[in-house]
PDB file with one MODEL, atoms N, CA, C and O in Angstrom:
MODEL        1
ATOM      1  N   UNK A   1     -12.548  31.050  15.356  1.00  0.00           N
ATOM      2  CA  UNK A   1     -13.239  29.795  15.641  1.00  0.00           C
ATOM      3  C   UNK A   1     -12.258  28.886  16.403  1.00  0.00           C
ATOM      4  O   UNK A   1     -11.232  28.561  15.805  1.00  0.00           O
ATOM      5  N   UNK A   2     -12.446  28.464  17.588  1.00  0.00           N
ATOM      6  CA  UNK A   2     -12.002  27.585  18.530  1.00  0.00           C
ATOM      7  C   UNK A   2     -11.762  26.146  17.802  1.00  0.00           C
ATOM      8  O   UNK A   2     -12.672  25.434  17.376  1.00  0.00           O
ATOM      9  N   UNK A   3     -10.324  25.841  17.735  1.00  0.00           N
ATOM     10  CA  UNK A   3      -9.784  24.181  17.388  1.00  0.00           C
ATOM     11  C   UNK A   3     -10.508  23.234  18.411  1.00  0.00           C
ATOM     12  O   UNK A   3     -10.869  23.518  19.554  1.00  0.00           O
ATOM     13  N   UNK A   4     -10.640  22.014  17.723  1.00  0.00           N
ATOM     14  CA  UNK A   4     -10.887  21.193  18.528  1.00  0.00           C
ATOM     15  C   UNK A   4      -9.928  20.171  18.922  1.00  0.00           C
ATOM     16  O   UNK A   4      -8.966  19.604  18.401  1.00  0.00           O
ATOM     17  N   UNK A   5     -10.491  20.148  19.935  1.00  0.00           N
ATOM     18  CA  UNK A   5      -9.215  19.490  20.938  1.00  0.00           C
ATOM     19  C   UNK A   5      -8.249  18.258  20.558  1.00  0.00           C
ATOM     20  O   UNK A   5      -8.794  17.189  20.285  1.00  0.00           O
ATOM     21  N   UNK A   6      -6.946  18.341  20.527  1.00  0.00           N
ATOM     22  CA  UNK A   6      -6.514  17.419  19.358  1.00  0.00           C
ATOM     23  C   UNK A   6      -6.676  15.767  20.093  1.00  0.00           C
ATOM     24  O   UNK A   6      -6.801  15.643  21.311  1.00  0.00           O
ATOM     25  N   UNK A   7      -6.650  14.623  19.188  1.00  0.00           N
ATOM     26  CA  UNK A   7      -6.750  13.387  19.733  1.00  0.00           C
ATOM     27  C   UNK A   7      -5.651  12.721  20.315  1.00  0.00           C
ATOM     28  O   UNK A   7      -4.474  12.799  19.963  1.00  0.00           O
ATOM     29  N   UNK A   8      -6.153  12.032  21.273  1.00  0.00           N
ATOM     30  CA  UNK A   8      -5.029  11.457  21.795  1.00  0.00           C
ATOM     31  C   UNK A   8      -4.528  10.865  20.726  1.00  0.00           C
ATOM     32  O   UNK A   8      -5.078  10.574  19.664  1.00  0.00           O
ATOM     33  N   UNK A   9      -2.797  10.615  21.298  1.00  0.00           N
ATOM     34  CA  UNK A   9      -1.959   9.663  19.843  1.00  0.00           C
ATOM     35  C   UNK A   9      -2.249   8.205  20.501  1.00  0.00           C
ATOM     36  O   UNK A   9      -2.114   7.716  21.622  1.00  0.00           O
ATOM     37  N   UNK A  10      -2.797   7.681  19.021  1.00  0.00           N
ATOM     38  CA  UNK A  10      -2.749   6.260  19.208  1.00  0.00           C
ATOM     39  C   UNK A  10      -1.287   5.500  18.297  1.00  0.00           C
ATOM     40  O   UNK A  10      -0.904   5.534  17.128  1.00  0.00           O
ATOM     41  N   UNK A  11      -0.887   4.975  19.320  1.00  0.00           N
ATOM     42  CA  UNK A  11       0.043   3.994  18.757  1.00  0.00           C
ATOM     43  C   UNK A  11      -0.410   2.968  16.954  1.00  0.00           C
ATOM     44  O   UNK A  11      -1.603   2.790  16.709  1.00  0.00           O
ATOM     45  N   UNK A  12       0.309   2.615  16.279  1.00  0.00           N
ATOM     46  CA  UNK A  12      -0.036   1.659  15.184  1.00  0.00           C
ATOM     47  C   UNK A  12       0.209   0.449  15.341  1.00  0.00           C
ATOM     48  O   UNK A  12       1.314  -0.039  15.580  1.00  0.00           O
ATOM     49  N   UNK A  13      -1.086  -0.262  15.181  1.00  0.00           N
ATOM     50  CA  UNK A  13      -0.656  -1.943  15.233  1.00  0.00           C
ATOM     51  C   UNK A  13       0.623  -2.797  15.040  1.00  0.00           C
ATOM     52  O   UNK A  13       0.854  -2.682  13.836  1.00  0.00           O
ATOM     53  N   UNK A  14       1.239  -3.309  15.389  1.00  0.00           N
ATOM     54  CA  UNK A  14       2.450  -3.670  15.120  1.00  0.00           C
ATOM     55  C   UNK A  14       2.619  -4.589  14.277  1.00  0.00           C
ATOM     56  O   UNK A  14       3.590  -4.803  13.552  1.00  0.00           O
ATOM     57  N   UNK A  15       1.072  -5.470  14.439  1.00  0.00           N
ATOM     58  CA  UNK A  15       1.121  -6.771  13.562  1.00  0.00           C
ATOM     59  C   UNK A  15       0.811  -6.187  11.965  1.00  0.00           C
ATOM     60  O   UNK A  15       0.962  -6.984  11.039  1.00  0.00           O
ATOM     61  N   UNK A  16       0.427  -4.952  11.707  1.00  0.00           N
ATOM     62  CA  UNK A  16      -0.046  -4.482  10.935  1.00  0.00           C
ATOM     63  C   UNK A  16       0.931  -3.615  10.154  1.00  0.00           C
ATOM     64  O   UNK A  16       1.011  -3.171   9.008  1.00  0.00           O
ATOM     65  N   UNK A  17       1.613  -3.573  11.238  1.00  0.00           N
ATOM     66  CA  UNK A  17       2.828  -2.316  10.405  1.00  0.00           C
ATOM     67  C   UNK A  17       3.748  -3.326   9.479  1.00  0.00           C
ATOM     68  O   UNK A  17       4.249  -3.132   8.371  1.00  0.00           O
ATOM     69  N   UNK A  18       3.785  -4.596  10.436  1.00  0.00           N
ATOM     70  CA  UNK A  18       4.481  -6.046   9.711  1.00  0.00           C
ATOM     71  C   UNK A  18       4.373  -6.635   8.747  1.00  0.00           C
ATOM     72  O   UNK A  18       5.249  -7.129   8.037  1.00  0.00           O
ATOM     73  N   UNK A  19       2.832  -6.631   8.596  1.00  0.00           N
ATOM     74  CA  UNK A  19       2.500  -6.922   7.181  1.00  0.00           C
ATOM     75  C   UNK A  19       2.673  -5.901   5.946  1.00  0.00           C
ATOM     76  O   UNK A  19       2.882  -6.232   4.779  1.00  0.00           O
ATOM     77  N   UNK A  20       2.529  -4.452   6.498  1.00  0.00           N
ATOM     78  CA  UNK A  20       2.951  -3.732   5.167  1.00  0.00           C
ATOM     79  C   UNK A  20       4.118  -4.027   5.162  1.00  0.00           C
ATOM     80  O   UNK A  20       4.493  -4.182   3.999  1.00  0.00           O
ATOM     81  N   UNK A  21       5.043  -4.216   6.011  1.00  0.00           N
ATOM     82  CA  UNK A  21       6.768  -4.123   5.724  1.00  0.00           C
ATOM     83  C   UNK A  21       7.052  -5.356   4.801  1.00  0.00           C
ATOM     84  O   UNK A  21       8.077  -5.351   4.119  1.00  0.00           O
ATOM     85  N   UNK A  22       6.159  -6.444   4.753  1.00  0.00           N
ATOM     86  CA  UNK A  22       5.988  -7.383   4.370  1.00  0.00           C
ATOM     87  C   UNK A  22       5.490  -6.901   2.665  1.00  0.00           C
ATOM     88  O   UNK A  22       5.830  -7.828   1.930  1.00  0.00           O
ATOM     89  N   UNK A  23       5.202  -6.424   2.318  1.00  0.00           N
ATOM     90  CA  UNK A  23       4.642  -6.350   1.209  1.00  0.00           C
ATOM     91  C   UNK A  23       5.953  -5.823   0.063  1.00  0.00           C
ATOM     92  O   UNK A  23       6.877  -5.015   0.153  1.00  0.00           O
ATOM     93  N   UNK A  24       5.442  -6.786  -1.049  1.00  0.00           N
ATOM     94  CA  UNK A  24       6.464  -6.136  -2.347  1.00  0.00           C
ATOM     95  C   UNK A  24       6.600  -4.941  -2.271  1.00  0.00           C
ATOM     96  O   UNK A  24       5.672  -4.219  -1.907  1.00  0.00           O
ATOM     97  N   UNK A  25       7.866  -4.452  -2.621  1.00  0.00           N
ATOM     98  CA  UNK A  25       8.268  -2.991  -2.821  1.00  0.00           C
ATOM     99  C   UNK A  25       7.268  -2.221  -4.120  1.00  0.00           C
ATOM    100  O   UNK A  25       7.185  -0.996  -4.030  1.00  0.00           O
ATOM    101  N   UNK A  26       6.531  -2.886  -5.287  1.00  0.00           N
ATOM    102  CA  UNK A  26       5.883  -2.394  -6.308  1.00  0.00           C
ATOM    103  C   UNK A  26       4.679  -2.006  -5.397  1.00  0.00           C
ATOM    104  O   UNK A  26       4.548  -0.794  -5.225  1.00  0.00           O
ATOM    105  N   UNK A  27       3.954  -2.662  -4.903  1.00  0.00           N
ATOM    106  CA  UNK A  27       2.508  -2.668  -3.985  1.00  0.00           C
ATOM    107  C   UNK A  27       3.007  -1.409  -3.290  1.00  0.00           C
ATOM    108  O   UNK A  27       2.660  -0.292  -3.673  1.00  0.00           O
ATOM    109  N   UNK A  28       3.981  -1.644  -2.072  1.00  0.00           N
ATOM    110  CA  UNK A  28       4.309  -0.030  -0.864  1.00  0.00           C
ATOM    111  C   UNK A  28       4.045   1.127  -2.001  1.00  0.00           C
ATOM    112  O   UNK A  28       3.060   1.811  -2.278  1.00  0.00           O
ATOM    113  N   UNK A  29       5.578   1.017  -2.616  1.00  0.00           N
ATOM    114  CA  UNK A  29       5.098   2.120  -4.171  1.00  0.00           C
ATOM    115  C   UNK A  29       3.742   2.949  -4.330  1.00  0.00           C
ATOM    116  O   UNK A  29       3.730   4.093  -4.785  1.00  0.00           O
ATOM    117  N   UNK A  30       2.903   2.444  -4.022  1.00  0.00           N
ATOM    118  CA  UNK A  30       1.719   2.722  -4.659  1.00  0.00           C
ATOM    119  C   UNK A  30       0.686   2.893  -3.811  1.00  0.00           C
ATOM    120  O   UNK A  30      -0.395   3.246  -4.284  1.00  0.00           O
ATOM    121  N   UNK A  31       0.823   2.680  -2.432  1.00  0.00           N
ATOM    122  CA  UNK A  31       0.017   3.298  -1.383  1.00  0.00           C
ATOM    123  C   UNK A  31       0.347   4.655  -0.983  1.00  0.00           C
ATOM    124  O   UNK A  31       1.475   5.064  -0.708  1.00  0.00           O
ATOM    125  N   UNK A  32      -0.940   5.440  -0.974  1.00  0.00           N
ATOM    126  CA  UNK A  32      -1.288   6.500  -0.829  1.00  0.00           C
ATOM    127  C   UNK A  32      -1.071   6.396   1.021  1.00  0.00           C
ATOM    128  O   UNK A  32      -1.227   5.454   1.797  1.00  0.00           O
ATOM    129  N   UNK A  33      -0.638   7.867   1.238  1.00  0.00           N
ATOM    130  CA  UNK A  33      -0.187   8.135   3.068  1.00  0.00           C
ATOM    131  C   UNK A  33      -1.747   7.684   3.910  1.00  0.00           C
ATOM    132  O   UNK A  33      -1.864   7.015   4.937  1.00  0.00           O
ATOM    133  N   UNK A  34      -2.611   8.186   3.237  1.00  0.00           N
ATOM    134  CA  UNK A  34      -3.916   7.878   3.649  1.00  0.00           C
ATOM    135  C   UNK A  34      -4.716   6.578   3.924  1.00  0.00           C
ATOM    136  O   UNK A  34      -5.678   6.380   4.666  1.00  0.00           O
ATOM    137  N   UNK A  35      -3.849   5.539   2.888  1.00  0.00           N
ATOM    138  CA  UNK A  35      -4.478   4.170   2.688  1.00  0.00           C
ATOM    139  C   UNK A  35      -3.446   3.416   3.858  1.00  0.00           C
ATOM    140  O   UNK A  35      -3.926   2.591   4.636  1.00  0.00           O
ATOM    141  N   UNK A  36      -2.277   3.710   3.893  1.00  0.00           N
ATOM    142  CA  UNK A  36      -1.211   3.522   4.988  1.00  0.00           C
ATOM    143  C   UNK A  36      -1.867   2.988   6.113  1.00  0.00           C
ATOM    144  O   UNK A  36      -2.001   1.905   6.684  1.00  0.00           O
ATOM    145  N   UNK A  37      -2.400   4.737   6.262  1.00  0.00           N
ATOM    146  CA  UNK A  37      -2.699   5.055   7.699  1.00  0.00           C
ATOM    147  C   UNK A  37      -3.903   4.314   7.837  1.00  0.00           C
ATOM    148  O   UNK A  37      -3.848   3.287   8.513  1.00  0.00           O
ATOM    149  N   UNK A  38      -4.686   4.557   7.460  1.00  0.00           N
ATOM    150  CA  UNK A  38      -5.794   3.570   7.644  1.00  0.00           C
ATOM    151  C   UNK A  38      -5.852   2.175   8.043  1.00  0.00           C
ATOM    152  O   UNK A  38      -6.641   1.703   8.861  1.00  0.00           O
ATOM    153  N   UNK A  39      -4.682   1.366   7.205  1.00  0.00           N
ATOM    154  CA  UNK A  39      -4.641   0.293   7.875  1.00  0.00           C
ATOM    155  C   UNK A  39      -3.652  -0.074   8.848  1.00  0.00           C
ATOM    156  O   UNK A  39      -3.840  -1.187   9.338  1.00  0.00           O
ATOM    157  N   UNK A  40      -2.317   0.765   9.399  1.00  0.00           N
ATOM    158  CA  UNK A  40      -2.167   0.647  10.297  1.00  0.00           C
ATOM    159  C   UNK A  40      -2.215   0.581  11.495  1.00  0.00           C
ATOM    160  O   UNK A  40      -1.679  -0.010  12.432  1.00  0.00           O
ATOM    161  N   UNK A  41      -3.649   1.967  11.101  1.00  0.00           N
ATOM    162  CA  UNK A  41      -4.413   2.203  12.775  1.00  0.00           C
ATOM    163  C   UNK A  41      -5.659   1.742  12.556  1.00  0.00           C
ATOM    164  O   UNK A  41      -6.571   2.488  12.914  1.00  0.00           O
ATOM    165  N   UNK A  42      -6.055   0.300  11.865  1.00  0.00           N
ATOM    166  CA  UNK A  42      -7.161  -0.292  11.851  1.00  0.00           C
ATOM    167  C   UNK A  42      -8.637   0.191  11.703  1.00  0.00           C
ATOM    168  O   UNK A  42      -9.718  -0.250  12.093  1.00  0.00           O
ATOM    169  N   UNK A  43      -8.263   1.221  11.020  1.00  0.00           N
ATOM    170  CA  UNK A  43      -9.522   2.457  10.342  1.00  0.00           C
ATOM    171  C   UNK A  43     -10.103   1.636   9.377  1.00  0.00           C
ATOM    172  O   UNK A  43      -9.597   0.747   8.692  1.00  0.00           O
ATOM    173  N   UNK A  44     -11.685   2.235   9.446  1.00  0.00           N
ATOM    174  CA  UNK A  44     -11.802   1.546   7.819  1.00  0.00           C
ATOM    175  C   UNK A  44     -11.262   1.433   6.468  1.00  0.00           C
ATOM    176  O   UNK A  44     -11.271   2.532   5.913  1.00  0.00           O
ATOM    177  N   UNK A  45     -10.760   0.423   5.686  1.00  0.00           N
ATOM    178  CA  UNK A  45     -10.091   0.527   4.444  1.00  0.00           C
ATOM    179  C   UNK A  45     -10.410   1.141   3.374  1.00  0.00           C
ATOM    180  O   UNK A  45     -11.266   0.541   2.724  1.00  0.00           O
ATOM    181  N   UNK A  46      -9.963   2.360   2.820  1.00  0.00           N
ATOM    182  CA  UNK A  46     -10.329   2.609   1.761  1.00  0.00           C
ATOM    183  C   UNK A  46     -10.839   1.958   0.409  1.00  0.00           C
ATOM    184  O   UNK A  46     -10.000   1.078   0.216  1.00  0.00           O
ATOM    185  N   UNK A  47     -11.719   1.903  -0.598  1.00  0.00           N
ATOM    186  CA  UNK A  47     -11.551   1.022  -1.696  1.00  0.00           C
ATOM    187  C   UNK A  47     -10.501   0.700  -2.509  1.00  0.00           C
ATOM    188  O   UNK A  47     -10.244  -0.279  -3.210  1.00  0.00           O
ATOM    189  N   UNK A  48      -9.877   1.866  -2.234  1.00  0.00           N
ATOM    190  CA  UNK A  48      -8.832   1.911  -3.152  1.00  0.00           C
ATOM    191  C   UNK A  48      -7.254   1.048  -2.519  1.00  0.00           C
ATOM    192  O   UNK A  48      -6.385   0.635  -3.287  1.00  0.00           O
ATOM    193  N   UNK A  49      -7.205   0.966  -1.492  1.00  0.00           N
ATOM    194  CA  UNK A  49      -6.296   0.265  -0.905  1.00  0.00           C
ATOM    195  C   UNK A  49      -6.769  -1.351  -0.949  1.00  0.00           C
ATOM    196  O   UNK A  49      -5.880  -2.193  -1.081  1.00  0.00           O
ATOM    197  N   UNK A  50      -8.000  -1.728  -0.852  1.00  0.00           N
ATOM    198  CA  UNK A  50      -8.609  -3.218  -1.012  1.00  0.00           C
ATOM    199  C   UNK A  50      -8.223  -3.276  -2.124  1.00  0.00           C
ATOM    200  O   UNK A  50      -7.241  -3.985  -2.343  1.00  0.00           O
ATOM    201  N   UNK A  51      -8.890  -2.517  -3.276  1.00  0.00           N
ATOM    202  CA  UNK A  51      -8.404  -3.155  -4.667  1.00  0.00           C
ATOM    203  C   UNK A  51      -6.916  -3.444  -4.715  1.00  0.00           C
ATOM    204  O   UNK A  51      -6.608  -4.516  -5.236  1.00  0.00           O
ATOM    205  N   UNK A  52      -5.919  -2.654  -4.252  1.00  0.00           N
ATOM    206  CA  UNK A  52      -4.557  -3.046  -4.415  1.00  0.00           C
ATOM    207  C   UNK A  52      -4.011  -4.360  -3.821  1.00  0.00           C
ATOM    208  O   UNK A  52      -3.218  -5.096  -4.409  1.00  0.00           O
ATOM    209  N   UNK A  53      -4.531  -4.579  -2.565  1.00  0.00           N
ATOM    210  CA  UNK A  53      -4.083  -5.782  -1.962  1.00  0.00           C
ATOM    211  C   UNK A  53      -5.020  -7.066  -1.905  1.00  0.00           C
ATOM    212  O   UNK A  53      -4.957  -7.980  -1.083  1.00  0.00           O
ATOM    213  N   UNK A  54      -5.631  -6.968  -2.643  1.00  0.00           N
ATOM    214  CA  UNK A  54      -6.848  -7.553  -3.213  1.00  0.00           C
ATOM    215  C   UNK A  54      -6.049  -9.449  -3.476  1.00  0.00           C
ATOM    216  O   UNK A  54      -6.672 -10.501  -3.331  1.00  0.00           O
ATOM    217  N   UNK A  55      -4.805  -9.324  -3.814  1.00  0.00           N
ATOM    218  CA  UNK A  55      -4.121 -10.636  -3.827  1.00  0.00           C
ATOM    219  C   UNK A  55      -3.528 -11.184  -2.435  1.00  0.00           C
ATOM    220  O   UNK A  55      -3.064 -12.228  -1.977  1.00  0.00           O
ATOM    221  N   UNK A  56      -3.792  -9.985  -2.069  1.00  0.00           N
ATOM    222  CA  UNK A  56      -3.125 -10.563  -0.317  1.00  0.00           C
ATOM    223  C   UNK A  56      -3.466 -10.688   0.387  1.00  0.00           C
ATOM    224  O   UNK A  56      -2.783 -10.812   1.403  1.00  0.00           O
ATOM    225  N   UNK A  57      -5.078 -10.768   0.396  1.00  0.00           N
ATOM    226  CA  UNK A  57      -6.198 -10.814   1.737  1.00  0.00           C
ATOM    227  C   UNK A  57      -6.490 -12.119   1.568  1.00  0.00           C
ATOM    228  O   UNK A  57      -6.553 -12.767   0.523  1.00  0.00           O
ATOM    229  N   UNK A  58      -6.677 -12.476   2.776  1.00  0.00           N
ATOM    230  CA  UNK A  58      -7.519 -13.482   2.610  1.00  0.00           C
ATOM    231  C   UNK A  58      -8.957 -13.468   3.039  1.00  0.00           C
ATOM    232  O   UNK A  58      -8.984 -13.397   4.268  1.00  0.00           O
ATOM    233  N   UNK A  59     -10.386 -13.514   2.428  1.00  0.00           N
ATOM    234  CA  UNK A  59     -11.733 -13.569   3.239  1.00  0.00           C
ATOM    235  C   UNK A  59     -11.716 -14.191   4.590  1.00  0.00           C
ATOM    236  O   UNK A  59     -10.881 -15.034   4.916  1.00  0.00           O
ATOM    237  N   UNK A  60     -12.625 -13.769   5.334  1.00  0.00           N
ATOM    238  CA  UNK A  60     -12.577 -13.873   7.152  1.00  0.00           C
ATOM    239  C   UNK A  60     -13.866 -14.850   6.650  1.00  0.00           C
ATOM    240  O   UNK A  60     -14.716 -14.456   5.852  1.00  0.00           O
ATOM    241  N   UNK A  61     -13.855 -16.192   7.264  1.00  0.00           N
ATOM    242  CA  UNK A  61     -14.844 -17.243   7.310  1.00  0.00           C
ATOM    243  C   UNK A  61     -15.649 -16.888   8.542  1.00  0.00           C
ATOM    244  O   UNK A  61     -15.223 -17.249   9.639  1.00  0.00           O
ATOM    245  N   UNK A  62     -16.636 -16.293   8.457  1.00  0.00           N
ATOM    246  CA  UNK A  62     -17.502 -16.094   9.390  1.00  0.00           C
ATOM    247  C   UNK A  62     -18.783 -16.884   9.502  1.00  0.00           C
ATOM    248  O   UNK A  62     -19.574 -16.651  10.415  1.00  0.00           O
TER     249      UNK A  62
ENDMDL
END
């Protein structure tokens, strides 16, 4: 069975990589590679990564 064609590499947000670097060392600890990635490359957030940073968001006033 024929691979599919791999994706281009996208670079990771920078402002985004900043804020995890930003985050308590207990919180990093405890992110999964998956929840990482997700929000560095502005993927949808897992639940499980919201619940963790759940003190550090702030709601978007729309």
């Amino acid at each position: 069975m024929p691979q599919p064609p791999p994706k281009p590499k996208q670079e990771p947000d920078p402002e985004r990589m900043a804020v995890l670097r930003s985050l308590p060392i207990e919180i990093k600890q405890q992110l999964s590679g998956d929840e990482a990635h997700a929000f560095m490359y502005n993927e949808e957030l897992p639940e499980s990564l919201l619940e963790k940073l759940k003190k550090y968001l702030v709601a978007d006033a729309k």
